[in-house]
Backbone as a printed PyTorch tensor [residue, N CA C, xyz], in Angstrom:
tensor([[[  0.8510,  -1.1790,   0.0000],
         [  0.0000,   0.0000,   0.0000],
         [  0.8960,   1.2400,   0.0000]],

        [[  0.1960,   2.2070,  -0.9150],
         [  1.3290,   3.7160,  -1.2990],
         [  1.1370,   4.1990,   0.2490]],

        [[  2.0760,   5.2590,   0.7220],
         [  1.8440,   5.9430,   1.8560],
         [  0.6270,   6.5870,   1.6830]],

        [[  0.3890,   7.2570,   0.4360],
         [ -0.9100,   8.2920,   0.1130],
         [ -1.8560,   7.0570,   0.5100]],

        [[ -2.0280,   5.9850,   0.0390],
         [ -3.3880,   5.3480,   0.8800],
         [ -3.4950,   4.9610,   2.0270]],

        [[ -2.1640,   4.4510,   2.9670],
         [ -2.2160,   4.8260,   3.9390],
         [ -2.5740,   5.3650,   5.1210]],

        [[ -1.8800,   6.8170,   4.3650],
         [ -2.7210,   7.9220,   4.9500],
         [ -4.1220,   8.2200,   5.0310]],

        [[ -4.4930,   7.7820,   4.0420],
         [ -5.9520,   8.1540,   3.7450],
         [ -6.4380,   7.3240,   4.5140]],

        [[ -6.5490,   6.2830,   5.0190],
         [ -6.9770,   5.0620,   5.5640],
         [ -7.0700,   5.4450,   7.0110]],

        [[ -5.9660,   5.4750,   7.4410],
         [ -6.0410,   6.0270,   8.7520],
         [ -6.6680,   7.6300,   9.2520]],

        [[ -6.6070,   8.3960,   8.2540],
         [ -7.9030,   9.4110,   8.1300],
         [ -9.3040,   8.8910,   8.4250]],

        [[ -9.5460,   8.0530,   7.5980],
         [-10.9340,   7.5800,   7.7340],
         [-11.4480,   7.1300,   9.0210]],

        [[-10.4950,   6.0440,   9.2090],
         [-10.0720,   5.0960,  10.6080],
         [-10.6220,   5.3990,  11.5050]],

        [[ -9.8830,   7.1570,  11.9030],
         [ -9.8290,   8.3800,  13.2260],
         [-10.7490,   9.4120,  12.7620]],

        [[-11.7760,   9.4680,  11.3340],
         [-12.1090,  10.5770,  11.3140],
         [-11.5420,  11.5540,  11.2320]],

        [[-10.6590,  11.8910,  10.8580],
         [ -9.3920,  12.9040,  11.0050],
         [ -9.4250,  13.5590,   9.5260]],

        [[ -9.5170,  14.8600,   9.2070],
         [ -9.2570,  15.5860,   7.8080],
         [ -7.6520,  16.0990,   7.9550]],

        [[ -7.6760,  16.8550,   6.5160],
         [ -6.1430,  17.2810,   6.4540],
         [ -5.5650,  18.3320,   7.2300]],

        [[ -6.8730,  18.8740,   7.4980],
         [ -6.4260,  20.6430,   8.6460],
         [ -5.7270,  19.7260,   9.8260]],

        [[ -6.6440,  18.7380,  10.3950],
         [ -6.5110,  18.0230,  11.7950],
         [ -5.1070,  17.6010,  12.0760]],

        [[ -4.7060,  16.7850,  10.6480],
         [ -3.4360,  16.0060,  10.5950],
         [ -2.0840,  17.2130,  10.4760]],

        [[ -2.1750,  18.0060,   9.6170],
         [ -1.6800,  19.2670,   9.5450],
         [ -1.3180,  20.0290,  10.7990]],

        [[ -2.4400,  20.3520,  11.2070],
         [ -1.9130,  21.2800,  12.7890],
         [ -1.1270,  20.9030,  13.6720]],

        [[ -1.3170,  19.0070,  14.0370],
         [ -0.7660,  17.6180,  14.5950],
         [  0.4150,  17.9090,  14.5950]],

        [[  1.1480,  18.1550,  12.8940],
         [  2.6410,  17.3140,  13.1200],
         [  3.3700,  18.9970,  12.8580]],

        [[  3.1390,  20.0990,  12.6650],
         [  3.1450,  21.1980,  12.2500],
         [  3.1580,  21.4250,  10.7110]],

        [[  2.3330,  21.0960,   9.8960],
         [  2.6220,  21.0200,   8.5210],
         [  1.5510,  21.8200,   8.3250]],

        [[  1.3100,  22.6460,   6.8870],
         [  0.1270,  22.9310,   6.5840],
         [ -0.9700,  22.0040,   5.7240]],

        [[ -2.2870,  23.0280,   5.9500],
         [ -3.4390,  21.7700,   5.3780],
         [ -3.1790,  22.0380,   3.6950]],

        [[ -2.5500,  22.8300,   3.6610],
         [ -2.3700,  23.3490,   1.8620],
         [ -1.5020,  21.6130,   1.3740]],

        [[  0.0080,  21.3240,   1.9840],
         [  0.6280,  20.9430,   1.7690],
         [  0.2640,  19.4450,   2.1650]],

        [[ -0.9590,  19.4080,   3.0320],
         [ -1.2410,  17.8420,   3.2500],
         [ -1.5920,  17.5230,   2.2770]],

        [[ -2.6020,  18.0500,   1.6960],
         [ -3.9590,  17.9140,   0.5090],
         [ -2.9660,  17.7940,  -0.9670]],

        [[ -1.5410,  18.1850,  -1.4470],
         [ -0.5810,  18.3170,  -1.8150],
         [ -0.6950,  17.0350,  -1.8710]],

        [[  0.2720,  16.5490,  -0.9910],
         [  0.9140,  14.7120,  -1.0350],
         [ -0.5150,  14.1250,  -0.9110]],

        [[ -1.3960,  14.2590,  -0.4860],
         [ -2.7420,  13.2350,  -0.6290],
         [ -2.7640,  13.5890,  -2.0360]],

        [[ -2.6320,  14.3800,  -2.7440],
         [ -3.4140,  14.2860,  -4.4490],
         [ -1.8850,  13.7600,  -5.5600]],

        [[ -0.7680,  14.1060,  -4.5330],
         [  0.0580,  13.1810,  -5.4860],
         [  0.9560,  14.7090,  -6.3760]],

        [[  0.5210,  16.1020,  -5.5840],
         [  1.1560,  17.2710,  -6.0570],
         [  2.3950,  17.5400,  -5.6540]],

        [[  2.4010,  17.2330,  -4.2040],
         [  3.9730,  16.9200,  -4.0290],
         [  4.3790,  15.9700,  -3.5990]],

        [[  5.9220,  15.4270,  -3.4080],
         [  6.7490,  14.2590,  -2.9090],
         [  5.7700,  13.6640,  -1.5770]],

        [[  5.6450,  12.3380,  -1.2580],
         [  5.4570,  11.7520,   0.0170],
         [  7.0520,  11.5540,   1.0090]],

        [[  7.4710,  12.7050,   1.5330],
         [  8.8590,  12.3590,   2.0910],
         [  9.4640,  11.9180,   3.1350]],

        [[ 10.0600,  11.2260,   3.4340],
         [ 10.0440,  10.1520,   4.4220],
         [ 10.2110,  10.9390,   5.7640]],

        [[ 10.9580,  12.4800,   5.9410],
         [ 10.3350,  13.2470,   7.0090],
         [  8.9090,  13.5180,   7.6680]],

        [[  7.8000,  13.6440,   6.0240],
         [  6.7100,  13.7160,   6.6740],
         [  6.0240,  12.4730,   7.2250]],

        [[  6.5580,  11.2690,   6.9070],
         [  6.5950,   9.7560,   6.7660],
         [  6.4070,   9.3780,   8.5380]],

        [[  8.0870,   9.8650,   8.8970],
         [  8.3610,  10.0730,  10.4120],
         [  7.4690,  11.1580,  11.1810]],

        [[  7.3870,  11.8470,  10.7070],
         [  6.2010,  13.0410,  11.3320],
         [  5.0970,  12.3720,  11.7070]],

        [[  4.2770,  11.7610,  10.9630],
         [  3.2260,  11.4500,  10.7900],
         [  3.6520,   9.9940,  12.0240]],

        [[  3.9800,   9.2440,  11.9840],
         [  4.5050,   8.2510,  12.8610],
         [  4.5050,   8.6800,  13.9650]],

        [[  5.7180,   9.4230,  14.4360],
         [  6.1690,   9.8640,  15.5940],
         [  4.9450,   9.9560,  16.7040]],

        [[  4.2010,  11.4020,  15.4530],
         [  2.9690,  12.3010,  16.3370],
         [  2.0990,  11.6170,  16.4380]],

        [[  1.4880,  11.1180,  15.6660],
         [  0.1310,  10.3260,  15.5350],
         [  0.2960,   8.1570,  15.1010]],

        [[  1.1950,   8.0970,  14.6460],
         [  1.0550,   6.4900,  14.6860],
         [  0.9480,   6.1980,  14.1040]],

        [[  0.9160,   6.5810,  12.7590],
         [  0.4940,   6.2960,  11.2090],
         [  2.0390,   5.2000,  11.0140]],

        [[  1.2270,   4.2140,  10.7690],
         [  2.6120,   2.8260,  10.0530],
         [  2.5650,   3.0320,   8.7240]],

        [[  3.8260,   3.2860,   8.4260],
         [  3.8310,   2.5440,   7.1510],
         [  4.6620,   1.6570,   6.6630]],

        [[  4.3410,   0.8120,   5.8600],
         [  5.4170,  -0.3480,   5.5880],
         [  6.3960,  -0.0340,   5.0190]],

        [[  6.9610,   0.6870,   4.3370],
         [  8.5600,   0.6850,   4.0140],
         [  8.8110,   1.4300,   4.5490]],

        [[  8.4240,   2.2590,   6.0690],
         [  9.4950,   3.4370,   6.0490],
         [ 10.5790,   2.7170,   7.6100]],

        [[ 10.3850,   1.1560,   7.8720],
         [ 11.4240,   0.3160,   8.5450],
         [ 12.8820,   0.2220,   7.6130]],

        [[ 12.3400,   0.6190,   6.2400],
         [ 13.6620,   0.3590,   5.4360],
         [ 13.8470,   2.1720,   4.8600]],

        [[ 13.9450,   2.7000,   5.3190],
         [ 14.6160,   4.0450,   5.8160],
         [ 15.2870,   5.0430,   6.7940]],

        [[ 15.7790,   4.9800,   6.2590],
         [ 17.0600,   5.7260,   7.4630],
         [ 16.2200,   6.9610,   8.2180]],

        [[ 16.3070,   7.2780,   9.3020],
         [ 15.7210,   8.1920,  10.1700],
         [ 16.9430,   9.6360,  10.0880]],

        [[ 16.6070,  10.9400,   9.5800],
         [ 17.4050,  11.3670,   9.7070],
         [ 17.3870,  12.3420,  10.7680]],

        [[ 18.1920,  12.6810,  11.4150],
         [ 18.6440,  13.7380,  12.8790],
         [ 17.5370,  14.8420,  13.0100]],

        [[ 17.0200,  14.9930,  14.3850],
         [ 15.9060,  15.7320,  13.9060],
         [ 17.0560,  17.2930,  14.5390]]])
């Protein structure tokens, strides 16, 4: 599964929109709605963001390097 469905999944999951997830990890809702439509990169910072803050798994990001926050 892409991270973008993922994400979306666990949106649904929690009820959660893009403002919600956005405010969460400090990102904007401009730039969530962005990687949900595939406008910009899914990057393995926001990958860890999304993890860290809220719990969102995703399956390949065990095979990525964590970089220094």
């Amino acid at each position: 599964m892409s991270r973008n469905e993922t994400l979306r999944r666990w949106m649904e999951e929690h009820e959660r929109g893009p403002s919600w997830v956005a405010r969460k990890i400090g990102y904007t809702r401009e730039w969530i709605s962005y990687v949900l439509h595939g406008k910009r990169p899914f990057s393995d910072k926001l990958a860890w963001a999304l993890k860290d803050t809220l719990g969102v798994k995703f399956d390949d990001l065990s095979r990525t390097r964590r970089s220094p926050k």
